[in-house]
N, C-alpha and C positions, 0 to 999 in steps of 0.2 A: 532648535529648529532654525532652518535655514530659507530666507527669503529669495525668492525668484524677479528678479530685473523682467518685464516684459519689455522687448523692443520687437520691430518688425521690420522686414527686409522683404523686396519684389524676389526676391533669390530662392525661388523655392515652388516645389510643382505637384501636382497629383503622385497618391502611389500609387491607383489604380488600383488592380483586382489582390496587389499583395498585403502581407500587413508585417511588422515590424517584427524581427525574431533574433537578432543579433545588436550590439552594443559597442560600437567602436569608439576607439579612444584613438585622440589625435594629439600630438604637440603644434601649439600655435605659431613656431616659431616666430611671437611677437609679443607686444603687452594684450594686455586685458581690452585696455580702451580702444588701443591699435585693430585688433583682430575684432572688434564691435563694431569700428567706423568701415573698417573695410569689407565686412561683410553684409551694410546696408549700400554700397556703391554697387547699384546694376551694374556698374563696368565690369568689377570685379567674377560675376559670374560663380560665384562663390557662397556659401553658409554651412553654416552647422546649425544642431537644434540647439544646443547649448554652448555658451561659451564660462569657462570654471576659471576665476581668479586665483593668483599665486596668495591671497588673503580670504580664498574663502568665497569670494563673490562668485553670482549665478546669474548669468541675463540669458533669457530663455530667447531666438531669434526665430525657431521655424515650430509652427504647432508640430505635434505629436502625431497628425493626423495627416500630415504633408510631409514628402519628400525632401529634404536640406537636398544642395549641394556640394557635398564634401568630399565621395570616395574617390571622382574622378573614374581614371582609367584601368579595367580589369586586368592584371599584368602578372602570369602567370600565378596567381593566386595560391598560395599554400591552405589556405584554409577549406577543410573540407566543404559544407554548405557552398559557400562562392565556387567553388571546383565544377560542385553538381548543378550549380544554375549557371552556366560559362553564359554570355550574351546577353544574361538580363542585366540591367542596371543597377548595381549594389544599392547606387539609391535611395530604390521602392521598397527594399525592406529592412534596412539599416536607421538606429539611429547614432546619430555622432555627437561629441562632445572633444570642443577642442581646447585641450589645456595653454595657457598664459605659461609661458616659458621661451627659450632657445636651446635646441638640442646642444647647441656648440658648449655653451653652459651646464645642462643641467642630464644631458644624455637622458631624458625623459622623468628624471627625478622629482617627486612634486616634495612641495613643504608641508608640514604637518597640517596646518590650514586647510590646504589643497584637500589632502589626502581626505581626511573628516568630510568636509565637505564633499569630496566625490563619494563618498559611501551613501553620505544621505544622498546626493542625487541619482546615485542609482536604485538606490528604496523606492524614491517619488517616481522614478520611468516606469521601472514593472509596475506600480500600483496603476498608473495612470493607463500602462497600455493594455493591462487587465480593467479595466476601466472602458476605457473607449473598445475596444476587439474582444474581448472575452478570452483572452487566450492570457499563459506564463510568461516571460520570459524569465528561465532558469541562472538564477547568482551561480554562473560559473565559470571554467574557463573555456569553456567553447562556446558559450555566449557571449563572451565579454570578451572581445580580441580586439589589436590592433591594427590599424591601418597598412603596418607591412604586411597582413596577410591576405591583404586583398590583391597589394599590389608591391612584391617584393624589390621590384625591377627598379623604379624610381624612388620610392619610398620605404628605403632599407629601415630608417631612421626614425619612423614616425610609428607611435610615439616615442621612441629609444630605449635601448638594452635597459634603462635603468628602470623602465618606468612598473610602477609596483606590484601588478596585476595577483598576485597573491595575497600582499596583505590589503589590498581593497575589496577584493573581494571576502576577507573572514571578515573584516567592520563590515562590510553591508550586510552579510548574514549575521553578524551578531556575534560573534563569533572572535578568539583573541586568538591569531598567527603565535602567539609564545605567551598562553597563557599564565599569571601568578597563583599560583593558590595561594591562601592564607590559611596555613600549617594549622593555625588554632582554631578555626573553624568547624565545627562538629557535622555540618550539614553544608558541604562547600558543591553540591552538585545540581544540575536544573536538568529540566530538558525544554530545551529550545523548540516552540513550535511555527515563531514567525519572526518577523521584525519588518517595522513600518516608520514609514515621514510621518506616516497620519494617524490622529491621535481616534478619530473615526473609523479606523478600520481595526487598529490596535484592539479596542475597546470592543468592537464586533467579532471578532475573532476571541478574545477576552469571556464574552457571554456565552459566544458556543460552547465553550471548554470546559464552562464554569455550569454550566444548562446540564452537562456530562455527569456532573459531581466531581470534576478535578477542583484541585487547589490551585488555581491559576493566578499570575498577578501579572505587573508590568516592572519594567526596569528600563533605566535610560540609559543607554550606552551610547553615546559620542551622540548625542542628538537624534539617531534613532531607538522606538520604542520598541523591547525586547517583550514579546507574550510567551511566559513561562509558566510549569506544570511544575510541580512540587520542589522539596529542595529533601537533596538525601546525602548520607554518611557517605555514601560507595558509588563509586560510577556502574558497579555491576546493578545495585540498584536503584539506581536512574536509567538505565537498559532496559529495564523488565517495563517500566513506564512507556516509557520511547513504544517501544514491541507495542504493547500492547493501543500507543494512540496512530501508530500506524496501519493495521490491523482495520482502526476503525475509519480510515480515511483521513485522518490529521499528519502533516508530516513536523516531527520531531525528532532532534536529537539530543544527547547529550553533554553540558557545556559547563563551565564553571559561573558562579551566582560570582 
């Protein structure tokens, strides 16, 4: 589990009638502490909701329920949603997290630190903005974009070619980019129904499953809690699971234990 820095910043403003459905990711080009001071300086005109350390660190700057300052200027926008709302302000329904690095350096590259940590921090945003709004935001990559695609014109590079958007997204679903089996394992298959920061909702999601008659339990992967449905010889039958807890409104898939 990963601890949340609260500081606070005047840099930051109503969303008004929208609410949050997209996930951008920024490079700071600066440090940690740098892009923290200068995004409590009014002058600067500037924040993010989160600021992620090249060690993991998290200082939360803008509530979840307020607009940051981050995407700036709409600039022929490649991304579809931004496309279909030309004029509004990305704003109102963006949240932003700006990574501790320099593209000159790291061409958006995080450290393994980083990366960890940005997975649990993006488990804690959907929980939270299902939380406050009642609504998903979907772990993927049309949720989870970068800043060039709001604004390709100026900000080719933010957060840069390098930065991982693939394998942070399989850790925040739980999920292994280039999973290992282990050969000798007679039962090496699950199916994945969720994955949570919080050991409260793990646990409530846990009792539904379990209220079902499945064989449910939990597993810790990189700091987030994995709610898993049985464990089997075959992926074919780890499928028929999945099938059948989708069917009943649960979404799972199949993944290695």
């Amino acid at each position: 589990m990963y601890k949340i820095v609260q500081k606070s910043t005047s840099n930051q403003s109503s969303r008004g009638s929208y609410k949050p459905c997209l996930i951008v990711w920024h490079i700071a080009d600066g440090t940690y502490n740098g892009t923290i001071g200068w995004e409590q300086n009014p002058a600067s005109q500037v924040s993010s909701h989160f600021v992620l350390g090249q060690n993991g660190e998290v200082t939360q700057m803008v509530p979840l329920d307020k607009a940051a300052w981050t995407q700036g200027v709409v600039n022929k926008p490649t991304h579809p949603y931004v496309k279909a709302h030309n004029g509004v302000n990305p704003n109102l329904y963006c949240v932003s997290i700006e990574c501790e690095g320099k593209w000159s350096e790291t061409h958006g590259a995080l450290t393994d630190k980083q990366l960890q940590a940005a997975a649990w921090l993006t488990c804690h945003i959907v929980e939270e903005i299902e939380r406050i709004y009642g609504i998903e935001i979907p772990i993927d990559r049309e949720h989870m974009i970068g800043h060039y695609e709001i604004n390709p014109v100026t900000r080719p590079h933010c957060p840069g070619e390098d930065f991982p958007f693939d394998r942070l997204i399989a850790l925040a679903r739980g999920e292994d980019a280039e999973p290992v089996q282990d050969e000798t394992a007679s039962l090496p298959y699950t199916v994945q129904c969720g994955a949570f920061a919080s050991a409260d909702n793990a646990n409530a999601l846990k009792d539904k499953l379990s209220a079902r008659r499945y064989y449910c339990y939990l597993t810790d992967h990189l700091g987030t809690l994995r709610v898993c449905v049985g464990k089997f010889a075959t992926k074919e039958e780890a499928a028929k699971t999945a099938s059948d807890l989708n069917r009943k409104g649960f979404a799972g898939f199949v993944t290695t234990i």
